[in-house]
N, C-alpha and C positions, 0 to 999 in steps of 0.2 A: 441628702434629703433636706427638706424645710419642715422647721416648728412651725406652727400656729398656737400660740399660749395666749390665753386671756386669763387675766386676773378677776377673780369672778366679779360679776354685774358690769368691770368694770375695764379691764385689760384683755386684749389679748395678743398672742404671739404667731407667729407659723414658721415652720421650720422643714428645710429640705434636706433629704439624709443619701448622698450619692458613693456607697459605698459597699463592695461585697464582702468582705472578709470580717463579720462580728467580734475578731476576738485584733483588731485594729486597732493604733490607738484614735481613728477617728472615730469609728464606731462608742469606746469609752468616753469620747468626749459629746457625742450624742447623749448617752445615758447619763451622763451628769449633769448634764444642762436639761434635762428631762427633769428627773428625779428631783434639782433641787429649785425648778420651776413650779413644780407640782406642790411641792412641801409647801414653799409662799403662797399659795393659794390661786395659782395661775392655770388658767384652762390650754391644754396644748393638744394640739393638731400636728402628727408626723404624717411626710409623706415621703416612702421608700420607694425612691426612683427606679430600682431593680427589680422592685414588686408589681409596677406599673407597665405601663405600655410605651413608658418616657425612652427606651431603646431606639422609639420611630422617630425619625423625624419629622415636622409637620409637612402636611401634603393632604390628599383630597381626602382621606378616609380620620379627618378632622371635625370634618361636614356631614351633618344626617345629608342634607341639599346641598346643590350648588349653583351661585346667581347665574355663573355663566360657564354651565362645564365645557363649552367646550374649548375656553382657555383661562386658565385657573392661573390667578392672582391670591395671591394667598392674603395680602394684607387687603383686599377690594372685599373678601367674603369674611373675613374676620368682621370688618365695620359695619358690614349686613348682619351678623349673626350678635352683633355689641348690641345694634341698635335696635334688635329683637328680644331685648333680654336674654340673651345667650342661647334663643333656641334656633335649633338648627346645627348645635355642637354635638359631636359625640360624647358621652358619658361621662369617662375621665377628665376631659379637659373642663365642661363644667364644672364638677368637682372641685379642680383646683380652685375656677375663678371664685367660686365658693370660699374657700379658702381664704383667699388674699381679699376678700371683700371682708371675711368675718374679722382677721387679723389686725393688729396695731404695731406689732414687729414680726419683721422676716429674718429668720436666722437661715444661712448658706454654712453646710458642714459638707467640706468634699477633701480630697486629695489634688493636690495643685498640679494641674496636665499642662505642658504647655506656656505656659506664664499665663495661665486661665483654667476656666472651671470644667470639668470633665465633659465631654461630649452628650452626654445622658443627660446633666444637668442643663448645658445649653439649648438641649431640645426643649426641654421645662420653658427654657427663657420664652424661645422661637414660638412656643406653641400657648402659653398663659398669661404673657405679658404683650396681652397681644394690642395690635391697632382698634381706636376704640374702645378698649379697656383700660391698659395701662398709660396709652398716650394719645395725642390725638395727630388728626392729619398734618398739621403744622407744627408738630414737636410738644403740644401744648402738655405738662404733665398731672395726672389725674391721680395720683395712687397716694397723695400728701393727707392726712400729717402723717403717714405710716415711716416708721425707719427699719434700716434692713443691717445686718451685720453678717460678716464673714468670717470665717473659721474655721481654719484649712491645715494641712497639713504638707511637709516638704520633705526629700529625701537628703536635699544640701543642707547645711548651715546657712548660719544667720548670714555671718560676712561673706560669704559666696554672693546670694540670693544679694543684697546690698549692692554688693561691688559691681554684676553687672546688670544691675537695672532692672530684674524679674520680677523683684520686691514691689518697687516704685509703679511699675507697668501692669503687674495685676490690682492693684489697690484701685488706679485707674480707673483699668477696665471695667472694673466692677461694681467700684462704687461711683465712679461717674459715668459710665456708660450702659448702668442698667439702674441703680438706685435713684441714683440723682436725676437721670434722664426722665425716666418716669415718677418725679415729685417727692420719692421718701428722702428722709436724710439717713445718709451713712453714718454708722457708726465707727467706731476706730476696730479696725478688725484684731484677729486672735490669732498669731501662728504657732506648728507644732512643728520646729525646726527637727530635719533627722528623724522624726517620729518612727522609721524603722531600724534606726542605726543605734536609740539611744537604750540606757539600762534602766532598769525598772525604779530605780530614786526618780529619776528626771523625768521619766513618764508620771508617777504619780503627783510631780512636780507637776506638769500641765497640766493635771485634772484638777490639781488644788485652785492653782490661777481658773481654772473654767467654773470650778465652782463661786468662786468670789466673784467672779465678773458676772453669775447670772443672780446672785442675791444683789447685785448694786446693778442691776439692768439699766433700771429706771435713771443712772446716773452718768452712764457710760456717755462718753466727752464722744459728740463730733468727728468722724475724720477731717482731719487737714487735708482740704482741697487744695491743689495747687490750682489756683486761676487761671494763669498765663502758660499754660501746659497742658495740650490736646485736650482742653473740655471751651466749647463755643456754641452759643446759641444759635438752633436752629434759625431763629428769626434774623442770622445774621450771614445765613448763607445766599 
């Protein structure tokens, strides 16, 4: 799922939450970063990927219309439907864009699929971070000064995920290949190594850290981008 938290008049947050099992420790790590977002005085916005229509993937019934149905380009009607102020979207997907327009940070809370983010979640990406909105036709990124964090959860350990590169490869992917690409800065993200393997100390152990890290929000360091490591300006292709 994605927060949307605003600190009243003055902040706000958004948060996506891609997970079905409530009683998970992602799910817990949703509700504390809820709960102690809210206590600080911060407006949040959940949206429950599971509860939505984010199952689909984008395609025509995206579109009340379509420019040219009778071959559908998905990012040609996106930039039709941007530059109408979003009419011409189906419901949910406005919605979101609502969302990510009212917001100043995006929290990402899912289960690590892949050395990336769950299938449900990448429909979110495909379908709201869309052309025209999020970015433009030449890479240009629109969606700054917002920053986005991830905070995810694994079945391996730390030194696994480390050793061969899934660690390093989702950070990436995600923070440069969806945050950065479209203008927000990354944050240093949050993992929950084992989160099904571990015992109830070390589970409460990462709610503690999830708490602290959402009362020092506003303080949270930058991911360390690697430069010279698959991240390259489109203006350079």
């Amino acid at each position: 799922f994605f927060f949307s938290s605003r600190r009243r008049h003055t902040r706000q947050r958004s948060v996506s939450w891609a997970r079905r099992c409530v009683q998970e420790t992602g799910s817990a790590i949703k509700n504390v970063a809820y709960e102690t977002l809210t206590k600080q005085g911060h407006e949040v916005k959940v949206t429950d990927l599971y509860k939505m229509k984010m199952v689909l993937p984008l395609d025509k019934t995206d579109f009340l219309t379509l420019a040219k149905p009778d071959h559908f380009k998905p990012q040609a009607e996106q930039v039709v439907c941007n530059a109408k102020d979003f009419e011409g979207y189906a419901e949910e997907v406005k919605v979101e864009h609502e969302k990510v327009k009212w917001c100043d940070i995006i929290l990402m809370i899912f289960p690590l699929y892949w050395w990336s983010v769950p299938g449900i979640m990448k429909n979110w990406v495909d379908r709201i971070l869309s052309m025209g909105f999020a970015y433009g036709k030449k890479g240009e990124a629109t969606l700054a000064p917002r920053r986005g964090m991830i905070l995810y959860t694994t079945g391996g350990p730390k030194a696994f995920h480390t050793s061969i590169g899934m660690e390093a490869c989702a950070w990436k992917l995600i923070n440069h290949g969806i945050f950065k690409f479209c203008g927000m800065t990354p944050l240093e993200p949050f993992v929950a190594y084992q989160a099904a393997w571990i015992d109830e100390a070390a589970r409460k152990k990462y709610l503690e850290d999830v708490r602290v890290i959402m009362e020092n929000l506003g303080k949270r360091e930058e991911a360390k981008l690697d430069q010279h490591d698959y991240w390259i300006s489109i203006s350079e292709i």
